[in-house]
N, C-alpha and C positions, 0 to 999 in steps of 0.2 A: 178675696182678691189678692190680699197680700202671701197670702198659701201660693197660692198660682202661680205666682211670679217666683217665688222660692222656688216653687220645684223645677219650672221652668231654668231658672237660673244654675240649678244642681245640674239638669241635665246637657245643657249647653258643654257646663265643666267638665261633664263626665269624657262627653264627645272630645273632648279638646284632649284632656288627658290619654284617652286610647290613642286619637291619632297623634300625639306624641311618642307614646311607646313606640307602637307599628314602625315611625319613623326611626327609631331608636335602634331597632330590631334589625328593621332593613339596613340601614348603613353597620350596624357591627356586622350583619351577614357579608355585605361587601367588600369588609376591612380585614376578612379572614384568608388569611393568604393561601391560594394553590397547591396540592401536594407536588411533586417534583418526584412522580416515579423513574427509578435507577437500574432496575435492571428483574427481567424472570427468566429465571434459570431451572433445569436441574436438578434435585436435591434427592437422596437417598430416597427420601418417603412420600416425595411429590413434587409440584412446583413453589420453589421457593420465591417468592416478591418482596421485592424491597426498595425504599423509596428514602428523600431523606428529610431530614426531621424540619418539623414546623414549631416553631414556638408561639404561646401564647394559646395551643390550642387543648382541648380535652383529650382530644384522641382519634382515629380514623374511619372512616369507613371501605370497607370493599368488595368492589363489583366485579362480576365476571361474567362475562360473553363465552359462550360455546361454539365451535365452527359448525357452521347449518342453523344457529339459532338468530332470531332476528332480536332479540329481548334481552336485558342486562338483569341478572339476579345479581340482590344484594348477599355476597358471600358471607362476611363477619366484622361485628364492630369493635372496633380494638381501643381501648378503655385507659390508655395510658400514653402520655404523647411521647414519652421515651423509648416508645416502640418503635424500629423500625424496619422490621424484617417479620413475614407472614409466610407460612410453606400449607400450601392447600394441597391437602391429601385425597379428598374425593376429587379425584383426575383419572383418567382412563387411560393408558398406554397409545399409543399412534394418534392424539386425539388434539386440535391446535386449540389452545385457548386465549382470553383477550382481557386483560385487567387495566382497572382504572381507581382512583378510588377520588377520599373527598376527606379535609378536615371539618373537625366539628369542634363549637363550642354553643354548651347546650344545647338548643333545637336549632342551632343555625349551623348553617353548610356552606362548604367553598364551592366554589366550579369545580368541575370535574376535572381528574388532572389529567396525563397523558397518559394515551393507549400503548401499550408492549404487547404482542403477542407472541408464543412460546409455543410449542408440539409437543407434549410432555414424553418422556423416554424412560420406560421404568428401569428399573435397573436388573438383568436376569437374574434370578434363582442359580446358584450352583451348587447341583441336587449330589452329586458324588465328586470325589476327587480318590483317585487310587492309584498303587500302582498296578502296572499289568507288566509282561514281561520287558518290552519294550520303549516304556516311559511312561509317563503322569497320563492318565486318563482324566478327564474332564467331562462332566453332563451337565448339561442345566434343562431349563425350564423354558419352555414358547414365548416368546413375547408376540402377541400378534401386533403384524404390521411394520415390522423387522426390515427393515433391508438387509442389515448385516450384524454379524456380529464379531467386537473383537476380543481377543484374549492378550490379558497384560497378564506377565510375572515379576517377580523378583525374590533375592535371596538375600540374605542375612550382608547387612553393609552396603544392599546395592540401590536403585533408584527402580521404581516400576518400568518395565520396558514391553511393549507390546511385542508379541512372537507370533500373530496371524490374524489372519481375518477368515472367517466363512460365512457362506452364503447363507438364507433364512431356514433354507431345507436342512443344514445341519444342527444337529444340538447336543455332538461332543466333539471331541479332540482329543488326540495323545499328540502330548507334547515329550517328541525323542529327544530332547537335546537338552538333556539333563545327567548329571552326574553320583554318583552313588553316595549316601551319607549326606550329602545338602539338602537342606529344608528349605522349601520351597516356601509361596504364599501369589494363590491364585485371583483374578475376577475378570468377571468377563463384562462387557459394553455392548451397549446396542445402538445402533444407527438407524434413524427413520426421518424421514424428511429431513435431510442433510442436518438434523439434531443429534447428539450422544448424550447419552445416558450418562449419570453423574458416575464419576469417581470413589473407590472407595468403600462403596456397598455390598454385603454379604461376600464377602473374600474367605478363599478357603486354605488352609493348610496342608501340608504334609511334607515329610522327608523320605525320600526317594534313596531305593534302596535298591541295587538289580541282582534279575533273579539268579542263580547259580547257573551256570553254562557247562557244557561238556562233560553232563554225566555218565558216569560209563559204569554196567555191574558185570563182575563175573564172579564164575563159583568157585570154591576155593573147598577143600575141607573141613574146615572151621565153619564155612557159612557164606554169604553172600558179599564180595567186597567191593565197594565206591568208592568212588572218585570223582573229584569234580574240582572245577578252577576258584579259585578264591575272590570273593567278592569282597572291593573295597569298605573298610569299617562297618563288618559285618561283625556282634557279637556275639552270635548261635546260629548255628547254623540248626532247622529242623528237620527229621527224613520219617517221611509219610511211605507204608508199605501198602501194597493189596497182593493177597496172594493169589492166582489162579480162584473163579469160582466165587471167590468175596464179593459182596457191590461196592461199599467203600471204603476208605481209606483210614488208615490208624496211625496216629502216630506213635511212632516206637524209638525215637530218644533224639536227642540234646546235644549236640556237638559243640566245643568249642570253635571259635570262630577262628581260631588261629590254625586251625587241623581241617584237609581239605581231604581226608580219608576215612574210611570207618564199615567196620564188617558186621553184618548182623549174623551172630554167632545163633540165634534163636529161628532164623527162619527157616518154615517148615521141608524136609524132603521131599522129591515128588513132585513138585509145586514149584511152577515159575511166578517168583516173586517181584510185584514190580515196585518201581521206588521213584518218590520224587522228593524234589527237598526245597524250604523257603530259607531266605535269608532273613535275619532278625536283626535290628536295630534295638536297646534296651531303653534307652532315654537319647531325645524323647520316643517314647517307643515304635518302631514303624517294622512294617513285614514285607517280604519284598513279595511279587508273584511265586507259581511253582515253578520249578525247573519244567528241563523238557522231563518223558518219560524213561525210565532203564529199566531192565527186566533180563533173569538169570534164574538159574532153579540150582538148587542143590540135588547132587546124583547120587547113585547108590551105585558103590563101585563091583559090586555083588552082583549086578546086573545087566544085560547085555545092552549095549549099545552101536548103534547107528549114523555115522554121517552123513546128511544129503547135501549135496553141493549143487549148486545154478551156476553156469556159467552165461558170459555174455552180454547179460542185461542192464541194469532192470528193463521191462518194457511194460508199461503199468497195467496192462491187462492181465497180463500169466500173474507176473510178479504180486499182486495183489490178490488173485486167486491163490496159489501158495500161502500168501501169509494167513488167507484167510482159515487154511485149513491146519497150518500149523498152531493158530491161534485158537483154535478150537480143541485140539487133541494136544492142549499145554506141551506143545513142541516147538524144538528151531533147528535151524539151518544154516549153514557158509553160503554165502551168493561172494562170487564171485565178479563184480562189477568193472565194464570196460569204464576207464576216465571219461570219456567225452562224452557217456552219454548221462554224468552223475547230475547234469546243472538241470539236465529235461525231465530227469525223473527222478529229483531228490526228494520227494516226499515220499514214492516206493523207500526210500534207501532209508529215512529218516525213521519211516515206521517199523522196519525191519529189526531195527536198533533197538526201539522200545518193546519190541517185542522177544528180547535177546538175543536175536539172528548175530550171527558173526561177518563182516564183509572184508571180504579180502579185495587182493590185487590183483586186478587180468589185463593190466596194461593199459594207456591212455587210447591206445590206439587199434588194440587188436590185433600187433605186429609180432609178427614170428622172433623169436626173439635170439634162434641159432644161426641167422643171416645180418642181424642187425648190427651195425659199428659201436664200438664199445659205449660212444658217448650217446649215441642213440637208445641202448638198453637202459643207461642212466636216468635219460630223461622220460623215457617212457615209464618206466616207473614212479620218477618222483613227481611228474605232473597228474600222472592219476592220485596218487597218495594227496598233494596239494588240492584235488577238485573235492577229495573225500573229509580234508579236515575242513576244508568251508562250506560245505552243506553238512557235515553230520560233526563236529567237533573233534574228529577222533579220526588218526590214519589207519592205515590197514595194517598187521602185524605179519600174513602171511601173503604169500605170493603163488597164483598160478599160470604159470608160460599159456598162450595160448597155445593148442595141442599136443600142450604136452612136451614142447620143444623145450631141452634142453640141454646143454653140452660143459665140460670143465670150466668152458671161459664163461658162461653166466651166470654157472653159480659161483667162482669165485670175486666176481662183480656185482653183483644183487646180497645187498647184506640182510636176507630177508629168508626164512625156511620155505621151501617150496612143496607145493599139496597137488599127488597127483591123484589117482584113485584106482581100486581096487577092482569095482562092478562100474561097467560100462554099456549104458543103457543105449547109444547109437538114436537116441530120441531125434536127435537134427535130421539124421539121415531117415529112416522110414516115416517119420512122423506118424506112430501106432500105436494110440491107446495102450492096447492090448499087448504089443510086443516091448514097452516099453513097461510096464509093469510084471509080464512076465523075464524079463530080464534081470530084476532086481530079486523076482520072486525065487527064481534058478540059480544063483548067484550070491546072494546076500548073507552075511555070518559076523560072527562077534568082532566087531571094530574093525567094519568094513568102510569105503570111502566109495559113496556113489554116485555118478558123475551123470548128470543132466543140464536144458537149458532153460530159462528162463522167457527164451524164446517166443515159443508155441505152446498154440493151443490147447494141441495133444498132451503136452507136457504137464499143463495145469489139470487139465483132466484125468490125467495115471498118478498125478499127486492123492487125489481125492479119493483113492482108492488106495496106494499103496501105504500111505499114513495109520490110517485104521489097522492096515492087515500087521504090519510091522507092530503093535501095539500090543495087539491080540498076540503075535508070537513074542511077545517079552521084552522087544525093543525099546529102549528109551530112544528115542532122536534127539539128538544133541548136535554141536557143533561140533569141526576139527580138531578146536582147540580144546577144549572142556572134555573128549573122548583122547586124547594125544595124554592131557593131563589124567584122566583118571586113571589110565590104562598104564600107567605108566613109563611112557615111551617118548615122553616130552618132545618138544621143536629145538631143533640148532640152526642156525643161520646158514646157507650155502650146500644144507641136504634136501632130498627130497623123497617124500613121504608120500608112502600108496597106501596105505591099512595101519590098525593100531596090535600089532601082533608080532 
């Protein structure tokens, strides 16, 4: 009996003592004070959470909600109350998220604290940074769900300053508004649900360096000679050749950056050599784009030579048929280009250049030029020269009157040699293949000048035919200038020249 009641007795106590603990437990759970979430943002690697510090507790826990999900997962428990900043990296790009969390001490937990929700915004990839001829090129990488994206720069001493925005369908940019030798430092932001992307993340370098402008080659005896405009705090200048026939490019030497000249004594006779050149930066080291292209052959003075001259043009049909055939049988040509029409077909003009073609002056306006007023011939000339050095870098060095007009008052006012010619094809007037190649065929002899247009058709057509034949009888086809200089008959200012004999 007296067992009985002992044990009864034992378990009464037992009960009393649990439900004192339970009560114990409860109330320190309720005495655990609330987290006080502060802010999700953000951050390089994800969304950053932060909250501020609770005392007296173990440490946190935290929840996250998904948009579309009706369920809180528990994210991570954080093990030290000095903690107060979590960046959750398993987040998705365009995707809204919902955090809360809870302090802890031992198995007990606060209320939950307050909700923040955030649309995480990763930060884009910037997959290249280079230059190209005309400024900083920029690439990155998709961010899906983009609105937009923007682009911040800055340079040495300054603050980052955004320079544009574009739409989700782009994902590069050149940025022209930069200066040569300054070293830049790029990154780009993404906007999605009126959120941007953090600050700061994968930023790209370079110093910007521009490419060399207004290369010009001609042949010389010694060899192939350039020229080009000086690019600021360039310390090498590089000059890449291809000769005729070659697939790629070689470099063949090392310019000082102070020297904006330089003759390739080695390149081959025969052979229209073409040249481009980069700009070099040594520290920290940066290269700029290529130039445009230039192209010249070295002649053999032993052998007979050819000038075809175009007047008129360009008009990109003919004028691209010519080049095309000149470009094939390693030949060039003088064209002759009226001014106004250089800005409609400056890429005819520009390619001409690189293919060593010579362009002269045939007036801005196509105006006869032995009726004109003095100040009229003036400006007729120098607006055409003016429309040739802004689309091709370089003015015209010789002058042809339209038909040929010309009298003592214009050439001693045109400070310029004048080019008339020798074989006259009358190609404008019959427009005939045939008669038009048979005229050069009748006609044509050792440093002859022979006058056609650029025109027509026909003209592109009797190209095509009288190149080859010229070729086959020993002709080099050259320009005015380069048969004027071999032949030794050179140009002077205010004469005029029909033949090189």
């Amino acid at each position: 009996m007296k067992t009985s009641r002992k044990l009864l007795l034992f378990a009464c106590t037992l009960c009393m003592l649990t439900l004192a603990l339970s009560v114990s437990i409860i109330s320190n759970a309720a005495d655990i004070k609330t987290v006080q979430l502060t802010a999700v943002s953000n951050s390089k690697n994800g969304l950053s959470v932060s909250w501020k510090k609770v005392g007296g507790v173990d440490g946190y826990i935290i929840y996250r909600q998904r948009m579309g999900s009706s369920g809180w997962k528990r994210l991570a428990k954080i093990e030290k109350a000095s903690v107060v900043s979590y960046t959750d990296k398993s987040v998705r790009n365009g995707v809204r998220y919902t955090y809360t969390m809870k302090a802890y001490v031992g198995s007990g937990k606060s209320e939950s604290s307050n909700r923040i929700s955030r649309v995480y915004c990763a930060v884009p990839t910037v997959s290249s940074v280079k230059n190209i001829s005309n400024g900083v090129y920029l690439k990155w990488k998709e961010c899906a769900g983009a609105d937009e994206y923007r682009i911040y720069r800055k340079s040495s001493g300054s603050d980052w300053k955004r320079i544009a925005c574009v739409s989700p369908k782009n994902l590069s940019y050149t940025d022209s508004r930069v200066k040569s030798a300054v070293r830049y430092m790029y990154q780009i932001r993404q906007v999605c649900s009126k959120n941007i992307s953090a600050s700061g993340g994968n930023q790209k370098t370079v110093t910007f360096i521009s490419a060399p402008k207004d290369l010009c080659a001609t042949a010389s005896v010694s060899g192939i000679q350039l020229s080009w405009k000086a690019v600021m705090g360039a310390d090498r200048y590089y000059v890449f050749r291809k000769s005729s026939g070659e697939k790629s490019w070689k470099k063949v030497s090392e310019i000082k950056g102070s020297l904006t000249a330089w003759t390739d004594k080695f390149a081959p006779k025969g052979k229209t050599g073409y040249y481009r050149l980069r700009a070099v930066i040594l520290s920290p080291k940066a290269t700029s784009a290529y130039s445009s292209k230039a192209g010249a052959a070295r002649l053999d003075k032993s052998t007979k030579m050819v000038a075809l001259t175009f007047d008129d043009g360009p008009y990109r049909p003919v004028t691209n048929q010519i080049l095309d055939v000149l470009q094939k049988y390693n030949s060039r040509a003088t064209f002759f280009v009226v001014g106004s029409r250089v800005s409609t077909y400056s890429d005819c003009i520009r390619r001409a250049v690189s293919l060593g073609c010579e362009i002269g002056n045939h007036t801005y306006n196509h105006t006869t030029l032995t009726t004109a007023s003095d100040s009229q011939i003036l400006k007729e000339i120098s607006d055409s020269n003016d429309a040739l050095k802004k689309y091709t870098g370089c003015k015209a060095s010789i002058v042809r009157a339209p038909g040929g007009s010309v009298n003592s008052r214009v050439l001693s006012l045109v400070p310029y040699p004048f080019i008339s010619w020798s074989v006259d094809t009358m190609d404008w007037s019959h427009r005939s293949v045939s008669r038009t190649v048979q005229n050069i065929k009748n006609n044509v002899r050792d440093g002859s000048i022979v006058l056609m247009h650029d025109l027509y058709y026909s003209t592109g057509d009797a190209t095509e035919i009288i190149v080859p034949w010229l070729i086959d009888q020993g002709y080099q086809i050259v320009t005015v200038s380069e048969m004027m200089k071999y032949k030794g008959t050179g140009l002077t200012n205010g004469k005029v020249y029909y033949q090189a004999w």
